[in-house]
N, C-alpha and C positions, 0 to 999 in steps of 0.2 A: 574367277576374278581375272579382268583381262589385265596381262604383262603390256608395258608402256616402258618404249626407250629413252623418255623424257622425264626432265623433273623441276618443279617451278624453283625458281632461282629465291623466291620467296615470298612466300603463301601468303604471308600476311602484309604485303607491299603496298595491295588494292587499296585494303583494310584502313592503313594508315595514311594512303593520299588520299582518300576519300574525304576522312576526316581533316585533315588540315584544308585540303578543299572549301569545305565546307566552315571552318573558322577560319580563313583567309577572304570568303566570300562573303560571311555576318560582320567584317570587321567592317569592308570596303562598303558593306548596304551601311552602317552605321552613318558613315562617312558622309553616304549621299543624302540621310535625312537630314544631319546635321548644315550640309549645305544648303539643301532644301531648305530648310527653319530657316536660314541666315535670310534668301530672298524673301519668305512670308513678309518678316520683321523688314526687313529694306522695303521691302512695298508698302508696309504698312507706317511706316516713319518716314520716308522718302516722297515726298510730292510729286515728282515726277515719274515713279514709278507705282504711284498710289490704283492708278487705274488697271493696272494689269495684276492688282492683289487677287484675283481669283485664278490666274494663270499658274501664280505661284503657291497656292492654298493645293493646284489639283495636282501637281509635282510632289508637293509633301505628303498627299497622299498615295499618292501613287508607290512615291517611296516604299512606303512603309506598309504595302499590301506586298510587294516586292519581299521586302524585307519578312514579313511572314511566311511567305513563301518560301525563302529560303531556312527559317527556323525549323520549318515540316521535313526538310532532309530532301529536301525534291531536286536531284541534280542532272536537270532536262538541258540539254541545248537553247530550247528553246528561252526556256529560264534568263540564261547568261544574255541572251539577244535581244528580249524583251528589255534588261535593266541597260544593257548597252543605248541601245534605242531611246529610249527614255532620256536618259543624259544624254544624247548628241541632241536630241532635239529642243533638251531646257537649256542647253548651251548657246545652243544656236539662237532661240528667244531672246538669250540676254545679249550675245554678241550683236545681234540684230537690233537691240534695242539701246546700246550705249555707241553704235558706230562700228561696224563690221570692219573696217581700216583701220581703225587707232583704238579700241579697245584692246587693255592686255589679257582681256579672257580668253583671247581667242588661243592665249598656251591650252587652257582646261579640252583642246580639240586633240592635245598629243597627251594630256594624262588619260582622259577614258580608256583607252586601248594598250596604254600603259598599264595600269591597273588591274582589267582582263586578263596580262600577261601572266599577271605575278598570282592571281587566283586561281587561274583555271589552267589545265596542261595542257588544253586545245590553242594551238597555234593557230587552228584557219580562225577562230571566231575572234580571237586580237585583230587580225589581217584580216577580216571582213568588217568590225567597228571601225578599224583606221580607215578602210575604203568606204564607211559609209559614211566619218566627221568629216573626211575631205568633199564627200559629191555633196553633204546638206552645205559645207561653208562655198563649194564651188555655185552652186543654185541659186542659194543667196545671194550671190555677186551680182548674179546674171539677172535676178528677178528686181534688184537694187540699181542696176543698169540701166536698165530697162524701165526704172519707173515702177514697175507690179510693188514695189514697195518700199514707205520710202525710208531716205539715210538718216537714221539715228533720230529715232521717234521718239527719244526718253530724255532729248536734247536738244530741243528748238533752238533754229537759230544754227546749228553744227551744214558747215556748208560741203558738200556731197566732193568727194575724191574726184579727179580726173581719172579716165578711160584707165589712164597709161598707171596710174597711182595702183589701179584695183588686181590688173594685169598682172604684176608682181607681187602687189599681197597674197593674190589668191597665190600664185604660181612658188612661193614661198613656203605661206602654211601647207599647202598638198603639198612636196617632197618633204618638211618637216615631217608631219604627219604620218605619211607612208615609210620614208625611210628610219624615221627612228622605231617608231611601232616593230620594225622589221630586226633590227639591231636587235634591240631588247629581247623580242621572242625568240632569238637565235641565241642571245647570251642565256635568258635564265634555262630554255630546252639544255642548253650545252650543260649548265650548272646540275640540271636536274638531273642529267644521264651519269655525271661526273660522282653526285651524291648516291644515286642508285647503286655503279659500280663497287664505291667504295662499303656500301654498306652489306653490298654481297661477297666482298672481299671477306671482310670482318667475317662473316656465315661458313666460310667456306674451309674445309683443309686444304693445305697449297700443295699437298703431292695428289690426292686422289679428287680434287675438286668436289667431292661430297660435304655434305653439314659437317662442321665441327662438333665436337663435345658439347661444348659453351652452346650454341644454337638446339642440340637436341635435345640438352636438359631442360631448355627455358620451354621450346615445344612441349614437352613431357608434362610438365608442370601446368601448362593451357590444358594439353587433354586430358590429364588426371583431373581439373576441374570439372570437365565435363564427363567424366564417367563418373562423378560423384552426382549429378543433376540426370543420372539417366543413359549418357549413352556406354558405348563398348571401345577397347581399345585394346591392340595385343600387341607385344614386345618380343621379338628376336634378339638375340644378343650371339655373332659369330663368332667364332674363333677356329683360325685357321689351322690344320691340320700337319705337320712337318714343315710348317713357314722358316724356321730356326736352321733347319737344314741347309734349302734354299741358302739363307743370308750367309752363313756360315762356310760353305763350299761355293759357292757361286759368287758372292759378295754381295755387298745392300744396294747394288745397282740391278741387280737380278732380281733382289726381293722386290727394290721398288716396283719394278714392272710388273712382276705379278699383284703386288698390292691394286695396281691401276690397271689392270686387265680382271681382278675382282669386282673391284668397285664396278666397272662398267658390268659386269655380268649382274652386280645387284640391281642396278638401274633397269637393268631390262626384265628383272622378275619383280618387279614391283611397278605399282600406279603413280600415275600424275602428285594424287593425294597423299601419299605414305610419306614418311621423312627416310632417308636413310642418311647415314652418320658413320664417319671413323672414329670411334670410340677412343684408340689409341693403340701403336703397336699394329698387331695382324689382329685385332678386336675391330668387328663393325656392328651398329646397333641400329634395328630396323623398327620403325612406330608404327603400326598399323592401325588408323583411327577407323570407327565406324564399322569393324570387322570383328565374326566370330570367330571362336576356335577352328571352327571344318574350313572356314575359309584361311584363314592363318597356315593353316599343314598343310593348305598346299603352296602357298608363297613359300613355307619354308624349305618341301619338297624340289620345289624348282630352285631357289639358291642351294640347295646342294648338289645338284643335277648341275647346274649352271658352274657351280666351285671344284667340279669333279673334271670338267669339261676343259675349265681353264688350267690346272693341273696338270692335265695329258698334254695339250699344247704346248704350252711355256719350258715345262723341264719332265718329259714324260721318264728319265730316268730316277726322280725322284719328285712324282706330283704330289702335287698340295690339295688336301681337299676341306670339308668345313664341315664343322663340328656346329651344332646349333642347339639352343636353349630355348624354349617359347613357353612365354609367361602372360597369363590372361588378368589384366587389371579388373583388381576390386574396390567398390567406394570408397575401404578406411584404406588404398595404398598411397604411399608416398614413394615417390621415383626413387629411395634407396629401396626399399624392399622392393618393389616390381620390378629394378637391375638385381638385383639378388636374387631374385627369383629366376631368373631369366641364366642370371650366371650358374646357379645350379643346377642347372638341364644342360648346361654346356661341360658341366664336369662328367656328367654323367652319359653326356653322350662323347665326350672323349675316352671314358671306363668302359665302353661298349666298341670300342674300337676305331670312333671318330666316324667322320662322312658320313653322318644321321643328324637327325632332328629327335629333341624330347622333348617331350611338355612335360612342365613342371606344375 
């Protein structure tokens, strides 16, 4: 089992942005069929927009093939650009068809990209919708300019802007566009990193920066569900060898340092995958998901090897070494008996003289 000096800040992070991802993104499709249904019925009740009822028929669908797409769990890039896509350009339809100048639709060119923000945690695909509602409403102008098509077709009668009128509009809605899109995705990224921090704070012990208690019981309680459905999990439970000494003749600023020059030597005899934890005191507790017993002796071989080591360093007139407990979960354990378990290999290898591993 390969030793890793890393260890994820927390495991299940992915997990759960994934999922709000994904209920942030069926809310926002909801959203677009509902707009969608509003033009059907506007086209269809609206005379002047009665002819372009199948424009608005293939949007509603579109939607909501969209929208199924996203119930399948499928969370492509491509996905979010497609439904981006999709709305700048039934926006653009309508802006195009009520007066590209004096229509107020043309705010819904700074929600799309807005919206993207708050769904998805990709900052370039907000900032590449905003630069793609600004170049379809810039196109527009140009192709409205120019005649390729004309000004507010769902409006006879509506007399065409001046050059100088369109100039500004366009030159308006693009820095709107771009720079608020740009705001937003810089506020919620900041908010998102600000909530990450603080939820790895909460995880964490503030002297040894490892899992707290509270975090490795709740872990504990996930794997024990799954070694009831099949898989394997083993429990170390440390405890430190003359740590009391240390505090006692040194003072608890001496301890601390050896506590956090532990911790670090646990981190580097264990995986990406494993939990480790300050239990509490000179107590630390190690989860090893996915692992049998041969492999567990020897994670536990190495933190004593690693705890013998830090020992000699720190205070070699009176080192500290580690006593270890390992306990192999079984389907009927509950996390007090497999720490019981765990803590009884730790009495009994402190009965045996300390700086060993038992399995219980």
């Amino acid at each position: 089992m390969a030793a890793d000096d890393s260890q994820p800040l927390a495991p299940r992070v992915g997990m759960i942005e994934s999922r709000r991802y994904l209920w942030n993104s069926f809310r926002a499709g909801l959203l677009r069929i509902v707009f969608a249904l509003q033009g059907v019925v506007a086209g269809y009740f609206i005379p002047a927009l009665a002819s372009y009822l199948p424009v608005f028929v293939a949007n509603l669908v579109a939607s909501v093939v969209l929208q199924l797409v996203i119930r399948s769990r499928v969370r492509k890039t491509w996905v979010v650009v497609a439904m981006g896509t999709l709305d700048v350009a039934f926006v653009t339809f309508l802006v195009h068809l009520l007066g590209s100048t004096e229509t107020v639709l043309s705010f819904l060119y700074l929600l799309i990209p807005i919206v993207f923000a708050t769904t998805t945690s990709r900052k370039r695909v907000s900032m590449t919708l905003a630069t793609l509602a600004a170049s379809a409403y810039v196109v527009l102008q140009v192709l409205e300019a120019f005649r390729v098509l004309p000004f507010a077709p769902a409006l006879p009668g509506s007399p065409p802007p001046s050059n100088t009128l369109r100039f500004f509009s366009t030159l308006t809605v693009v820095i709107a566009i771009l720079a608020t899109t740009r705001f937003v995705s810089q506020l919620i990224s900041a908010l998102r990193n600000a909530n990450t921090r603080l939820r790895d704070l909460s995880q964490r012990d503030e002297l040894t920066v490892l899992y707290n208690r509270r975090y490795m019981h709740a872990r504990l309680d996930a794997e024990l569900a799954r070694v009831k459905r099949g898989g394997k999990l083993m429990l170390l439970m440390i405890d430190l060898d003359g740590f009391k000494r240390v505090n006692d003749e040194e003072g608890h600023s001496a301890g601390d340092n050896v506590l956090q020059a532990v911790a670090d030597a646990l981190i580097r005899a264990t995986r990406r995958s494993d939990v480790v934890a300050r239990y509490g005191g000179d107590e630390f507790v190690v989860l090893l998901p996915d692992t049998g017993p041969e492999g567990c002796q020897a994670v536990a071989a190495r933190i004593v090897d690693h705890a013998r080591d830090v020992g000699r360093e720190t205070f070699p007139a009176m080192p500290v070494t580690a006593s270890v407990g390992i306990a192999t979960a079984r389907p009927d354990d509950d996390a007090a008996s497999l720490v019981r378990r765990a803590d009884e290999g730790v009495y009994a290898a402190k009965r045996g003289g300390g700086d060993r591993a038992v399995a219980v």
